[in-house]
C-alpha positions in Angstrom: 195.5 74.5 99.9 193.2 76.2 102.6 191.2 74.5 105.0 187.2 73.8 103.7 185.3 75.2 106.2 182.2 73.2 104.8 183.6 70.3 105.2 184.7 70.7 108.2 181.9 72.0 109.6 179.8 69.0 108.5 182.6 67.1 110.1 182.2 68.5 113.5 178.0 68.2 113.0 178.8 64.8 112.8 180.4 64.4 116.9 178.4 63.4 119.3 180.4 64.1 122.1 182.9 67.1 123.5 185.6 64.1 122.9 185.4 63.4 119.7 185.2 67.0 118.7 188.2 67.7 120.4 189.8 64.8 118.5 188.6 66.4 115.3 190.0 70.0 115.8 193.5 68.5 117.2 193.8 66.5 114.2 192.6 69.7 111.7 195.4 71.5 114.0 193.3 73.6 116.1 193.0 73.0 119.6 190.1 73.5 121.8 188.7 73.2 125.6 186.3 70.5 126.6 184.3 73.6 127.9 184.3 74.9 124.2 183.6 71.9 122.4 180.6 70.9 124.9 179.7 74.6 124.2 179.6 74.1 120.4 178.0 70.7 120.9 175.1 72.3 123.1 174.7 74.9 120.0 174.0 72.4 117.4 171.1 71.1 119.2 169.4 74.6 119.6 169.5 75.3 115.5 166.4 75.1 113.9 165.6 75.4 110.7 162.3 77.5 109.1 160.6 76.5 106.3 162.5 78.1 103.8 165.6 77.1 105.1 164.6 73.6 105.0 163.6 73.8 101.5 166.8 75.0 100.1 168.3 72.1 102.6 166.2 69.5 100.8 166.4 71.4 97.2 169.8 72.5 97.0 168.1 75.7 96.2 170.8 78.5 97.2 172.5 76.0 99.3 176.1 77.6 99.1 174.5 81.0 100.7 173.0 79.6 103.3 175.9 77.2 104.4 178.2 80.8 104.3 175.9 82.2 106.5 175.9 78.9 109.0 179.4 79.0 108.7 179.3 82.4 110.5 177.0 81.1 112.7 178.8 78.4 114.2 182.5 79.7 113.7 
């Protein structure tokens, strides 16, 4: 069974800190520097969302699209 990158993804939205992302990737089997997961961390807090975007967020309206392309995004 593969890894969900949705999932995990909403996973690692959910750290707050560089630690606890770090925790999350070691135990999903990745490993990753504090400089990358404060990196990743410092990303999350520059995505905004246009109005469109947060329509299909609050509608469901195309949702899986838009989470591929996030997936892209972030990974």
């Amino acid at each position: 069974m593969g890894i969900n990158k949705v999932e995990l993804i909403q996973k690692a939205m959910q750290c707050k800190t560089a630690e606890e992302l770090m925790a999350l990737a070691k135990a999903e089997g990745f490993a990753i520097t504090k400089e990358e997961a404060e990196a990743y961390l410092a990303e999350l807090t520059d995505i905004e969302l246009d109005s469109e975007q947060l329509k299909k967020v609050a509608g469901g309206d195309d949702a899986y699209d838009d989470c591929k392309n996030l997936d892209a995004l972030l990974l």
